[in-house]
C-alpha positions as CSV (number, residue, x, y, z in Angstrom):
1,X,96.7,255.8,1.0
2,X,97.5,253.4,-2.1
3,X,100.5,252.1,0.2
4,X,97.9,251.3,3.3
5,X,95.5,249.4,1.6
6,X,97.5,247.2,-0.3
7,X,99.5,246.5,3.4
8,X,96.1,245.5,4.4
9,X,94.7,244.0,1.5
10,X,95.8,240.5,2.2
11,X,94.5,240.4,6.1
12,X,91.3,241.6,4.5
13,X,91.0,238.6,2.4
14,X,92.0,236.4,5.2
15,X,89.3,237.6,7.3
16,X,86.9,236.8,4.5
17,X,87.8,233.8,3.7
18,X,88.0,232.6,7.6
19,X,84.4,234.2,8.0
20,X,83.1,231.9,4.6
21,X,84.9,229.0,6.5
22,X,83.6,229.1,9.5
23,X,79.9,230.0,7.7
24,X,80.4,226.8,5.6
25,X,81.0,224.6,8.8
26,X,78.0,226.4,10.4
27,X,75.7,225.0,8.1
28,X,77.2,221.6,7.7
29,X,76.9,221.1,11.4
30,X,73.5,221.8,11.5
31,X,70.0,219.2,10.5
32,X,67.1,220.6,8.9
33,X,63.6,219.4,10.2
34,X,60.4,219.1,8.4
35,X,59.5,222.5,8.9
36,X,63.8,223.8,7.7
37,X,64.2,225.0,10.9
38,X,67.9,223.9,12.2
39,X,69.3,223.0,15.6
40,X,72.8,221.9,16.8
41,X,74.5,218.5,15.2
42,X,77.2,217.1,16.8
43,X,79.6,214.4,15.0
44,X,79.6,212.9,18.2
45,X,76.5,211.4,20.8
46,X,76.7,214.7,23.4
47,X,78.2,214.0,27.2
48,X,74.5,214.2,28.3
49,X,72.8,211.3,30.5
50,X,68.7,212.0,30.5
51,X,66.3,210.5,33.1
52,X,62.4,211.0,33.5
53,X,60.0,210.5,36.6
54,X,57.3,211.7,38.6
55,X,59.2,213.9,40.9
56,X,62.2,215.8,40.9
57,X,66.1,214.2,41.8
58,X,65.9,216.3,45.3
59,X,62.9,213.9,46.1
60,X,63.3,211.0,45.1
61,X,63.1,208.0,47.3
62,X,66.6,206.7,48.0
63,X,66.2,203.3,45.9
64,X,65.4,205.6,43.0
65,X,68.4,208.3,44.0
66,X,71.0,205.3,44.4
67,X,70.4,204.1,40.9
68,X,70.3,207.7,39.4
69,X,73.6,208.4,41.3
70,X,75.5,205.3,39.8
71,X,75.2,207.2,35.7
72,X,76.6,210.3,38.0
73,X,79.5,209.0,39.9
74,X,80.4,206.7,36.8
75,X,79.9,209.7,34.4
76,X,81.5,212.7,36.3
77,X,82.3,214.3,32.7
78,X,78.7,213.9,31.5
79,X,75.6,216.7,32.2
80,X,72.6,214.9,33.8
81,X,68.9,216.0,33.4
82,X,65.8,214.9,34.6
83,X,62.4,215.4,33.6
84,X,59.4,214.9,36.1
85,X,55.7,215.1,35.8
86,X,55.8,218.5,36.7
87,X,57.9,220.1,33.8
88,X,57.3,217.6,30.6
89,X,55.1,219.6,29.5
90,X,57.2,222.7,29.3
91,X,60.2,221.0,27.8
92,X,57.7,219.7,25.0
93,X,56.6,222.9,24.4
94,X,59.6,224.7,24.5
95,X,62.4,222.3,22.2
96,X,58.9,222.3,19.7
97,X,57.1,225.0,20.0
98,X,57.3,227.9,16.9
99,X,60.7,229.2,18.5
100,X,62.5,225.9,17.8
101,X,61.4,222.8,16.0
102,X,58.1,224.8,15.4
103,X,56.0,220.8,15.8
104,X,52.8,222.5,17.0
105,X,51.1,219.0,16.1
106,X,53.8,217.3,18.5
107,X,52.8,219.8,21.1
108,X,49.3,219.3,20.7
109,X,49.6,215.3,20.8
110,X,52.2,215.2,23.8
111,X,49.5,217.7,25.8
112,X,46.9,215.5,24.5
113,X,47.7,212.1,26.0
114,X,46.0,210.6,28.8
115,X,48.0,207.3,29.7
116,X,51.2,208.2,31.5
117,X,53.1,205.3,30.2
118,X,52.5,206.5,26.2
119,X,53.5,209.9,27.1
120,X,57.1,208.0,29.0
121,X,57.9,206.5,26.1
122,X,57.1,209.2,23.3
123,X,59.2,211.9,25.5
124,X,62.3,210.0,25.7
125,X,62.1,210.1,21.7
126,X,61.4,214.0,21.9
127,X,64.0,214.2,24.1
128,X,66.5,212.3,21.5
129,X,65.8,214.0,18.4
130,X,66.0,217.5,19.8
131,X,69.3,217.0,22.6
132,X,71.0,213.7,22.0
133,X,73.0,212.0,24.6
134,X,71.6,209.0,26.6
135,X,68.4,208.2,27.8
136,X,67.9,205.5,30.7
137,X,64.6,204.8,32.8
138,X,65.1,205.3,36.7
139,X,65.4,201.6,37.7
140,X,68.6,201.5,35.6
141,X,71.6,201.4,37.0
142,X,74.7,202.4,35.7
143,X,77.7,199.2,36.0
144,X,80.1,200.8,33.2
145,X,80.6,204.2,32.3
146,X,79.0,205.4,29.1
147,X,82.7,205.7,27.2
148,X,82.4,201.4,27.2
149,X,78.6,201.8,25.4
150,X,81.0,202.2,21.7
151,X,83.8,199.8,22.0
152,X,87.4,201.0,21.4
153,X,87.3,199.5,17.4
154,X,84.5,202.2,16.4
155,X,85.2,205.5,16.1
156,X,82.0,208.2,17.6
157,X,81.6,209.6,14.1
158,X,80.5,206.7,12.6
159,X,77.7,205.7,15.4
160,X,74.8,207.8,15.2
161,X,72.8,205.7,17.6
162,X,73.9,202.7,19.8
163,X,71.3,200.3,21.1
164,X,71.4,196.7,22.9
165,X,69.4,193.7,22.1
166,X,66.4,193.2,24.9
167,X,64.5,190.2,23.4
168,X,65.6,187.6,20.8
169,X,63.5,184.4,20.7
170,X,62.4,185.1,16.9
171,X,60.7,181.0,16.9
172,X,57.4,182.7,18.5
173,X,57.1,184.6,15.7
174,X,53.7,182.9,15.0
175,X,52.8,183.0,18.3
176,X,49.3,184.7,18.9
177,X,50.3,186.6,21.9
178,X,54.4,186.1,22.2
179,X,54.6,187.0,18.2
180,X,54.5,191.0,18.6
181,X,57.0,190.8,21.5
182,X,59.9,188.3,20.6
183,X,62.2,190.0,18.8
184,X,62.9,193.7,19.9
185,X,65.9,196.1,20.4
186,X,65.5,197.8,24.5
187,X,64.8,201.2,24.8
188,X,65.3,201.2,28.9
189,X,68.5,202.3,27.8
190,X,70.2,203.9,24.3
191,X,72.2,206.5,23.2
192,X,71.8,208.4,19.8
193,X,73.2,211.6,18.4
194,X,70.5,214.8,18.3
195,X,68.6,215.4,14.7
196,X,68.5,211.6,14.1
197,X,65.4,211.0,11.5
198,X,64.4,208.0,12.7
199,X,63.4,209.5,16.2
200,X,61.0,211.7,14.7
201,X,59.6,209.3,12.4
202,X,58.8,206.6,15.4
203,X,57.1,210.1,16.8
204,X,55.1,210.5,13.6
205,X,53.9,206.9,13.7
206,X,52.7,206.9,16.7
207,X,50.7,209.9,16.7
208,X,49.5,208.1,13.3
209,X,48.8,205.1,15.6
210,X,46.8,207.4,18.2
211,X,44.6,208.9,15.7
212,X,43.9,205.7,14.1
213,X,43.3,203.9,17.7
214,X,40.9,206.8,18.9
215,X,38.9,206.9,16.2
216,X,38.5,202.8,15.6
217,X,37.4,203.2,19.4
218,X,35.3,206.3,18.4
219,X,36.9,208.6,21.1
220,X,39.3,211.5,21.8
221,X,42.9,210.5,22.0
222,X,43.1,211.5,25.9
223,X,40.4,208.9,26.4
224,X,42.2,206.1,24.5
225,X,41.8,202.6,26.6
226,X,45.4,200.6,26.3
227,X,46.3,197.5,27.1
228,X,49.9,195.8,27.1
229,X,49.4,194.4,24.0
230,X,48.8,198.1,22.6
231,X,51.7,199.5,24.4
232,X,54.6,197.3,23.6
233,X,53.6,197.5,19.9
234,X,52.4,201.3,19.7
235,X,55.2,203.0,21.6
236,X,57.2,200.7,23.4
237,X,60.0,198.3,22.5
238,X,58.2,196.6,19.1
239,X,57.5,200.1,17.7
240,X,61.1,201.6,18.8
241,X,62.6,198.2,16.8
242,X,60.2,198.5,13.6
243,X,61.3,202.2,12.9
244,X,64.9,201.1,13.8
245,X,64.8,198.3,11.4
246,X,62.9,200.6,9.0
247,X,65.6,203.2,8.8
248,X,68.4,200.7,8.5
249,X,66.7,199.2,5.2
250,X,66.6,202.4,4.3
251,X,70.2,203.7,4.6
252,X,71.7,200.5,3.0
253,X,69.1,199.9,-0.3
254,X,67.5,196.8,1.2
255,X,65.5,195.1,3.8
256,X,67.0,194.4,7.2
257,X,65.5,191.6,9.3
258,X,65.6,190.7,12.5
259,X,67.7,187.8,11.0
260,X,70.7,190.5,10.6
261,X,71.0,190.4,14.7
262,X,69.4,187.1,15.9
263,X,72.0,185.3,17.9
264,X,74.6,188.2,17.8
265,X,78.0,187.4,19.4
266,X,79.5,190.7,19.0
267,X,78.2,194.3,18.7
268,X,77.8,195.2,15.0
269,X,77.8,198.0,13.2
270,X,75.5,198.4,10.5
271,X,73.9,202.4,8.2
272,X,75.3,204.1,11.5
273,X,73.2,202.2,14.4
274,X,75.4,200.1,16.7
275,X,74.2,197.0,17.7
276,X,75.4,195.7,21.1
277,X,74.5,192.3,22.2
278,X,71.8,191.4,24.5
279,X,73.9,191.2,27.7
280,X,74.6,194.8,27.3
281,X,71.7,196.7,28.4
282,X,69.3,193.3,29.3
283,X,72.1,190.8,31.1
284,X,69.9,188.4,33.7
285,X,66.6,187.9,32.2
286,X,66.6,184.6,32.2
287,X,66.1,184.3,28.3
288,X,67.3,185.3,25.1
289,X,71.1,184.3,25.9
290,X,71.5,187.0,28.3
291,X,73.9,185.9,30.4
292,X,74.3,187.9,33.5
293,X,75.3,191.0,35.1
294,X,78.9,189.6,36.3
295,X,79.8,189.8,32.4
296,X,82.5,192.3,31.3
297,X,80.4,193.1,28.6
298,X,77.2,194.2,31.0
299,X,76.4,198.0,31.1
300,X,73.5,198.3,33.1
301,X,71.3,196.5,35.3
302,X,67.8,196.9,34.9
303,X,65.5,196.4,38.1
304,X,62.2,196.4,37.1
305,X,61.2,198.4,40.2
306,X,59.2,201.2,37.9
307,X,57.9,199.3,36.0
308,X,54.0,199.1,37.1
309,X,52.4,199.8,33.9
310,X,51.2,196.6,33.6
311,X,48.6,196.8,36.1
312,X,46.9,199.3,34.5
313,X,47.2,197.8,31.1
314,X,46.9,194.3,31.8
315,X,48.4,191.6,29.3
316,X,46.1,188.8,28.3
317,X,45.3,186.8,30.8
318,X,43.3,183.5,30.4
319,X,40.9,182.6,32.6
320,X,42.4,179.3,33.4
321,X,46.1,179.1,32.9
322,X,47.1,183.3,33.0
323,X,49.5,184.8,31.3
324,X,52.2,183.3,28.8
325,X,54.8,185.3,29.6
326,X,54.8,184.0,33.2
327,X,56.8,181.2,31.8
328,X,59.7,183.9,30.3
329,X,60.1,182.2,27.1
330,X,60.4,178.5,28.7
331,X,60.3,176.5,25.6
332,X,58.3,173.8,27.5
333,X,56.1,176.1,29.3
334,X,54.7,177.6,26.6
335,X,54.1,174.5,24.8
336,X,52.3,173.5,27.7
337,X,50.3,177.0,28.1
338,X,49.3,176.7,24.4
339,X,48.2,172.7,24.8
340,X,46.1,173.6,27.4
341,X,44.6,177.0,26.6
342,X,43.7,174.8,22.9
343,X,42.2,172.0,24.9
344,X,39.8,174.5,26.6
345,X,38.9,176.5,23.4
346,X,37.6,173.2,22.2
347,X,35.2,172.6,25.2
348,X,31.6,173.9,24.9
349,X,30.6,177.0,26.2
350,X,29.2,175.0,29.2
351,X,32.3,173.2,29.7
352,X,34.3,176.4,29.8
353,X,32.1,177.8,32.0
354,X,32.0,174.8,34.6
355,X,35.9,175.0,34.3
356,X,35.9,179.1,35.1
357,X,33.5,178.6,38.0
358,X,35.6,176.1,39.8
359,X,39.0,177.9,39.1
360,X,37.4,181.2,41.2
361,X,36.4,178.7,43.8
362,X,39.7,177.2,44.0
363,X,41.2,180.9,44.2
364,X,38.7,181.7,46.8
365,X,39.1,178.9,49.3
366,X,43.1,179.4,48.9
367,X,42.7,183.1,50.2
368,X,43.7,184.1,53.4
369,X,40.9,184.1,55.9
């Protein structure tokens, strides 16, 4: 009996200390959220390529299908998902419900929300922190495959998030209705690895942001009145660039500017964020340097087609002279929008008036009959 068990003695301790090992791996490949509930870490972005609108891929209209079929075809290694206005909800409440992250107050907020646009832009940072992968809008479409989004000189493990300049014109800083808008990472497209803290701190502000909007307009949150303004800095591509910006400072011991990626002539790697330049993800805008989409460094091509928002959040519009950002950051034509809106700010009220009434008559004669 002696005999047997010193024969066996040494698989014994083998076993054991494979079963530590793989135990101690276990837990290093896991993150810990608020609540120390743990889910799934990768070392590198997962093959998965998300997508969200109102209907399912089996009905979408074929402009939509064509673009969501370029990330497939290009991407043939890579699971695809899409998330419609008919199963949102369930995902929320599933990946946080008590099972999972256990975020009842993310729950709660995602059910809560009334504007459709506020809830796009918060799930595809649910979706992020809890699965990872990439995450484009439907009027994207795919040039590249996503194996070109982390060029050949980076290795995966050291990018936990990659992202692509969308605006850079930082001299409208001061601007009163440009300033908010002019310099911002795009989040029409990005990749990130699951569990990435940043994700769920941009959710935390903005549910901060919500309670703090509905109760300055002394309402429930669902009942929340937005405009483009509100949007673009609450959820959308200013508030996605502030935490971004945020967690970088906070990774490297100092305060990271927009100044750290203004005018960037290469991708740049910087506390684990890549930084790809602005013809990456926003090639063709007309501004910023972006080039176009002939450009071996382009990615995707973004097409504007869903993006209606707008219309139910209006920008600013002056009565006179419209929008700014018709003139997509012309040097000249803003200068000339700003002259001119500051000429009629110093009229009287009756002079403004007198100006307003013949504008509408002007619009009304130049309608069709």
């Amino acid at each position: 009996m002696t005999k047997q068990i010193r024969r066996i003695l040494p698989t014994c301790i083998l076993c054991i200390l494979l079963l530590i090992f793989a135990s101690t791996t276990s837990i290093s490949d896991t993150f810990t959220d608020p609540d120390r509930r743990t889910v799934s870490k990768v070392n590198e972005v997962p093959n998965k390529i998300w997508q969200m609108w109102k209907v399912d891929v089996l009905s979408l209209e074929e402009r939509d299908l064509n673009r969501a079929r370029t990330w497939i075809n290009k991407n043939p290694e890579y699971r695809y998902e899409m998330l419609t206005d008919g199963n949102d909800m369930q995902y929320v409440a599933k990946r946080y419900g008590p099972e999972e992250l256990n975020r009842p107050d993310i729950v709660y907020m995602y059910r809560t929300i009334g504007s459709k646009i506020i809830k796009a832009d918060i799930l595809r940072y649910l979706i992020m922190y809890a699965e990872g992968g990439v995450y484009a809008d439907i009027d994207v479409e795919a040039i590249r495959p996503v194996s070109r989004f982390i060029p050949d000189h980076y290795s995966g493990r050291d990018v936990d998030m990659v992202v692509g300049i969308e605006i850079d014109q930082p001299e409208y800083g001061a601007h009163p209705v440009l300033g908010s808008k002019c310099k911002s990472f795009c989040q029409w497209t990005f990749m990130c690895k699951p569990g990435l803290p940043v994700m769920l701190k941009l959710v935390e502000n903005i549910m901060a942001w919500l309670t703090d909007l509905a109760q300055r307009q002394n309402v429930p949150i669902s009942d929340i009145k937005f405009n483009f303004d509100d949007i673009i800095a609450g959820t959308g591509p200013s508030a996605f660039t502030e935490a971004i910006l945020d967690d970088i400072s906070s990774r490297v011991g100092h305060k990271v500017t927009w100044d750290t990626f203004h005018n960037l002539g290469e991708s740049k790697l910087l506390a684990g964020v890549l930084v790809l330049t602005v013809e990456a993800f926003a090639a063709g805008q007309g501004h910023s340097d972006s080039g176009n989409h002939d450009a071996r460094t382009a990615l995707v091509k973004h097409h504007y087609h869903a993006s209606g928002w707008p219309t139910t959040h209006p920008r600013f519009s002056h009565p006179i002279y419209g929008e700014v950002e018709r003139c997509n950051w012309d040097a000249e034509c803003v200068m000339k929008w700003d002259a001119e809106t500051a000429a009629f700010d110093k009229l009287s009220p009756e002079e403004q008036s007198a100006k307003i009434a013949i504008k509408k008559s002007e619009e009304e004669k130049s309608k069709p009959q």
